[in-house]
NUTIMAR-57242 format. One record per residue (C-alpha): residue number from 1; z, x, y. Coordinates in steps of 0.1 Angstrom, whole numbers, plus 5000, padded with zeros to 4 digits. Layout:
BEGIN
+--------+------+------+------+
: kolmar :   zz :   xx :   yy :
+--------+------+------+------+
:    NUM :    Z :    X :    Y :
...
+--------+------+------+------+
END
This chain:
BEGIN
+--------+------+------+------+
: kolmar :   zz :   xx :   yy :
+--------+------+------+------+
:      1 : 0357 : 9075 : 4088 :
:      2 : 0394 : 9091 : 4095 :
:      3 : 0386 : 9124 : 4084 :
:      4 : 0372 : 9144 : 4114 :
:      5 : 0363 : 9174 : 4086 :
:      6 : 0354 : 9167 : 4045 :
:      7 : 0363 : 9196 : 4029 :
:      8 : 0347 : 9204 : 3994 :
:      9 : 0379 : 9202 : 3965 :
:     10 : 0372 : 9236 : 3958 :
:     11 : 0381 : 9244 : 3998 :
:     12 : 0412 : 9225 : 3992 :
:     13 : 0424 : 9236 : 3957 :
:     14 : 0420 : 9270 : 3971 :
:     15 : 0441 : 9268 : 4004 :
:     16 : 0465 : 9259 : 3976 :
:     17 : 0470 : 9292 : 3959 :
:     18 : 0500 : 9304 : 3952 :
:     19 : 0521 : 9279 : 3975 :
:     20 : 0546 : 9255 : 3958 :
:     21 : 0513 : 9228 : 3952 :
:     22 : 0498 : 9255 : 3927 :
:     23 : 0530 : 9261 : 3912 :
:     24 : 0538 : 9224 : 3898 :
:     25 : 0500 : 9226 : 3889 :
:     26 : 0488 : 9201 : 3917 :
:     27 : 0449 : 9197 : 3916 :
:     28 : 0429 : 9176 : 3945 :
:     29 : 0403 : 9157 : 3923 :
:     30 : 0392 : 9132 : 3951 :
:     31 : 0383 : 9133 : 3988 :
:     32 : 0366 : 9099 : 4004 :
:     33 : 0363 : 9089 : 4036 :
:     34 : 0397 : 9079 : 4042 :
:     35 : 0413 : 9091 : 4009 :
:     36 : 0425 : 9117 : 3990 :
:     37 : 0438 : 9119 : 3952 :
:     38 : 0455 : 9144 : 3935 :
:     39 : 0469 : 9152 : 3897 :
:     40 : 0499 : 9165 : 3892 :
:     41 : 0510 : 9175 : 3851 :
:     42 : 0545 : 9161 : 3837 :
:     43 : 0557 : 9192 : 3821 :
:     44 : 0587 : 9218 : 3826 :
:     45 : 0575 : 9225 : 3858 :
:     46 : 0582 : 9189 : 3868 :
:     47 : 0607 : 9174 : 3849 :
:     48 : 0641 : 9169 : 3853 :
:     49 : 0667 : 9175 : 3823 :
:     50 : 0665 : 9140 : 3808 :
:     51 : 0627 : 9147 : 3806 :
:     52 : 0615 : 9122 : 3833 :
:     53 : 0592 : 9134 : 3859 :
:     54 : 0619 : 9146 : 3884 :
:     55 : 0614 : 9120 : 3917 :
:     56 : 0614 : 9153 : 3938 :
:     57 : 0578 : 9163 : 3928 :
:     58 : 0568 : 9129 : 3932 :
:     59 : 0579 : 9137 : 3969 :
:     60 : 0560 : 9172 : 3969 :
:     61 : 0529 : 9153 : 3958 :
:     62 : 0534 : 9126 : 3984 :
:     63 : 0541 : 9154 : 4010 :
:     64 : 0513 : 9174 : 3998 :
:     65 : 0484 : 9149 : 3999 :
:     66 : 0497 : 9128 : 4035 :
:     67 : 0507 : 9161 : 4052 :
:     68 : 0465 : 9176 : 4038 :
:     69 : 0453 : 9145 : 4050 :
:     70 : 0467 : 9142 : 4084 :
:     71 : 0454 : 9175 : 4090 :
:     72 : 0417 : 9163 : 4083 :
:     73 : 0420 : 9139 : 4117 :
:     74 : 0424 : 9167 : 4141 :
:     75 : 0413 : 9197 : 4155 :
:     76 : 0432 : 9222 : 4140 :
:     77 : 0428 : 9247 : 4165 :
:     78 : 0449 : 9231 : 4193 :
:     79 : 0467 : 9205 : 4173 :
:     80 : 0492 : 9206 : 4143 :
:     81 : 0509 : 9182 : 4119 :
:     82 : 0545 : 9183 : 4111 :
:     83 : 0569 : 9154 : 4091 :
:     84 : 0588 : 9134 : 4104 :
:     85 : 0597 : 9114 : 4076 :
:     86 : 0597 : 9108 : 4041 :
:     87 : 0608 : 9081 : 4018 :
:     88 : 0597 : 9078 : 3977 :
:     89 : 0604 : 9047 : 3956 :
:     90 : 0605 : 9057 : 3920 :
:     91 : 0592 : 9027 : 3903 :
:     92 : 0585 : 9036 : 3865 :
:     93 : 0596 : 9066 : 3848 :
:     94 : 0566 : 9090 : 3833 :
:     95 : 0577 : 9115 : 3805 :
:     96 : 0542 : 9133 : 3796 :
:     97 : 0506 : 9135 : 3805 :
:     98 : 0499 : 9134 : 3844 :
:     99 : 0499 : 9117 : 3874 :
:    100 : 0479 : 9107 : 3901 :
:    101 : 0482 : 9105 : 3936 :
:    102 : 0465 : 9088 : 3964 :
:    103 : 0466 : 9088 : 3999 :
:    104 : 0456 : 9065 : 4024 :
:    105 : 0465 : 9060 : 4061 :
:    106 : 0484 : 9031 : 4078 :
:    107 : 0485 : 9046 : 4112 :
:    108 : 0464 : 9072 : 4128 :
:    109 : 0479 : 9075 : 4164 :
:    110 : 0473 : 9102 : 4190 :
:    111 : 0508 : 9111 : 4188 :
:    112 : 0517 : 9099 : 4154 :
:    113 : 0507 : 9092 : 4118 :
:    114 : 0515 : 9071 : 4088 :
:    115 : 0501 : 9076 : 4052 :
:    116 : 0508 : 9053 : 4022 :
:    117 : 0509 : 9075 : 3989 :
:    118 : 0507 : 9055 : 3960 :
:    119 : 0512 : 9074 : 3926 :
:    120 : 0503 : 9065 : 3892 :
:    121 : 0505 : 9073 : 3853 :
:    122 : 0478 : 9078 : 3833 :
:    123 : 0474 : 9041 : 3826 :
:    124 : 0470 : 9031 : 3862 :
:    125 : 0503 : 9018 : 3864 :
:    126 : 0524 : 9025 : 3898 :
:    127 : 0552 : 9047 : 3890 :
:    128 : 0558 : 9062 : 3924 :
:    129 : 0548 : 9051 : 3964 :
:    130 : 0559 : 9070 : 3991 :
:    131 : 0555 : 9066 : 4031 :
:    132 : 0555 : 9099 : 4052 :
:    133 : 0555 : 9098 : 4088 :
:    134 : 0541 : 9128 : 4105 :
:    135 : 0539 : 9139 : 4141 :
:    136 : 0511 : 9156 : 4158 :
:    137 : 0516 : 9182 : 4184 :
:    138 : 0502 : 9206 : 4207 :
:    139 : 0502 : 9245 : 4193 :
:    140 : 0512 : 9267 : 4221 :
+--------+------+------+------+
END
């Protein structure tokens, strides 16, 4: 197990509250030993003007379920997890319904992490996978 905590959905939905993750109507719907899935709706609230799910809340789900999942491998208290990096290949264009997002680790360093986020349309189909690179450090 990579988690060192397994929060309840409802624990995580409602650290969520009215943050940007609430806003575009982000929901955690899955938490597993080493996962964690999310939906997100394709609706004004996250598409661009040609009606496509805009790639940049592909990233905020990306961000959102690696940066909540890195933060289940340590100890909050004395540790904290910031980005290093980002990168989102946009492979299929979604225009209505919801996706889905899930997270799963690659590297889980003392110093470092590495999640895969693979996102998909209703169908199952990949439209969306992301790599974000996050680094832990020691709060002050």
């Amino acid at each position: 197990m990579v988690f060192k905590r397994k929060p309840s959905l409802e624990e995580l939905n409602n650290q969520s509250l009215n943050t940007l993750v609430s806003h575009l109507g982000i929901i955690f719907t899955a938490i597993s030993e080493d996962s964690i899935s999310a939906t997100m709706p394709v609706d004004e609230r996250t598409k661009q003007p040609m009606g496509l799910l805009h790639g940049g809340a592909n990233v905020v789900l990306a961000e959102t379920l690696g940066s909540i999942a890195s933060s289940l491998t340590i100890d909050v208290e004395k540790q904290a997890c910031v980005g290093l990096e980002i990168n989102a290949n946009h492979i299929k264009a979604v225009k209505s319904g919801y996706v889905i997002g899930t997270t799963t680790p690659i590297h889980v360093g003392k110093s470092t992490q590495i999640w895969e986020i693979k996102i998909t349309n209703e169908q199952g189909q990949l439209s969306c996978i992301s790599r974000i690179t996050i680094a832990i450090i020691d709060k002050k």
